[in-house]
C-alpha positions in Angstrom: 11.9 -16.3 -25.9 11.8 -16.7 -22.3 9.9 -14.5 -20.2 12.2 -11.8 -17.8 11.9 -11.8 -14.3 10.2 -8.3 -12.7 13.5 -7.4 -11.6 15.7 -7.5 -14.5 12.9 -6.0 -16.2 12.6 -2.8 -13.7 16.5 -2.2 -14.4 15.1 -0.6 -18.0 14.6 3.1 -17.3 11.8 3.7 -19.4 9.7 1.1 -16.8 10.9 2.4 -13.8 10.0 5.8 -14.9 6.2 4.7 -16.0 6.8 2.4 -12.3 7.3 6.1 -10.3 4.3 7.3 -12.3 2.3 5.2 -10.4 3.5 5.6 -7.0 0.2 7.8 -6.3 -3.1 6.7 -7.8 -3.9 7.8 -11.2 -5.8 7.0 -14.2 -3.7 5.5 -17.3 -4.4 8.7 -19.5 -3.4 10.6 -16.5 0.2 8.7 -16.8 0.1 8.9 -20.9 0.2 13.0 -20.4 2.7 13.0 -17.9 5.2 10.7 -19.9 4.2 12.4 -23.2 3.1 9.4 -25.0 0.3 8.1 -26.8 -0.9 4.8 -25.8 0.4 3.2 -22.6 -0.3 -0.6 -22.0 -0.3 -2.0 -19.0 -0.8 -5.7 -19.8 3.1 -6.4 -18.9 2.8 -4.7 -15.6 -0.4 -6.3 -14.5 0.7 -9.7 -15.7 4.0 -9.2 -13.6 2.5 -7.8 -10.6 4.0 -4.9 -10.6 0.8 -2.6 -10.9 -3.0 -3.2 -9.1 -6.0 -1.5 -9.9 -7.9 -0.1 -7.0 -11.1 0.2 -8.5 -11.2 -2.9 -11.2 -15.8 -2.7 -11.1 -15.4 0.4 -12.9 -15.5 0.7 -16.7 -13.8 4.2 -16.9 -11.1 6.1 -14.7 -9.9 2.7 -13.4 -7.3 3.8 -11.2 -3.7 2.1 -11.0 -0.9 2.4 -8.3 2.3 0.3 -8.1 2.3 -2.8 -5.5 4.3 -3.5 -2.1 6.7 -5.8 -4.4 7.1 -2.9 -7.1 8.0 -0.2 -3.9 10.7 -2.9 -2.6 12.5 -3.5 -6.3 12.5 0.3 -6.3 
């Protein structure tokens, strides 16, 4: 299967929802609580660009916001 580009892959609604999550700083269970949901990964979006980590030294509260690309698709 061959893998989607970011954006065709930021047309789905549930991404671009868990995307405008992001648009502030936050903490992954932060964004779990806001979208009601019980395990988010965010492999896919740090593998496509779409997300960086601000503070990646830190073991706990790693804190994730979306990237100049992800702001331009959206």
């Amino acid at each position: 299967m061959p893998k989607r580009n970011a954006a065709s892959w930021i047309n789905n609604p549930k991404i671009r929802q868990i995307l405008l999550i992001f648009s502030i700083p936050k903490t992954p269970r932060q964004a779990e609580k806001e979208l009601l949901v019980k395990k988010l990964k965010l492999k896919p979006f740090l593998e496509q660009h779409l997300l960086r980590c601000l503070n990646p030294g830190c073991r706990k509260g790693r804190l994730y916001i979306i990237t100049e690309k992800t702001r331009n698709y959206l």
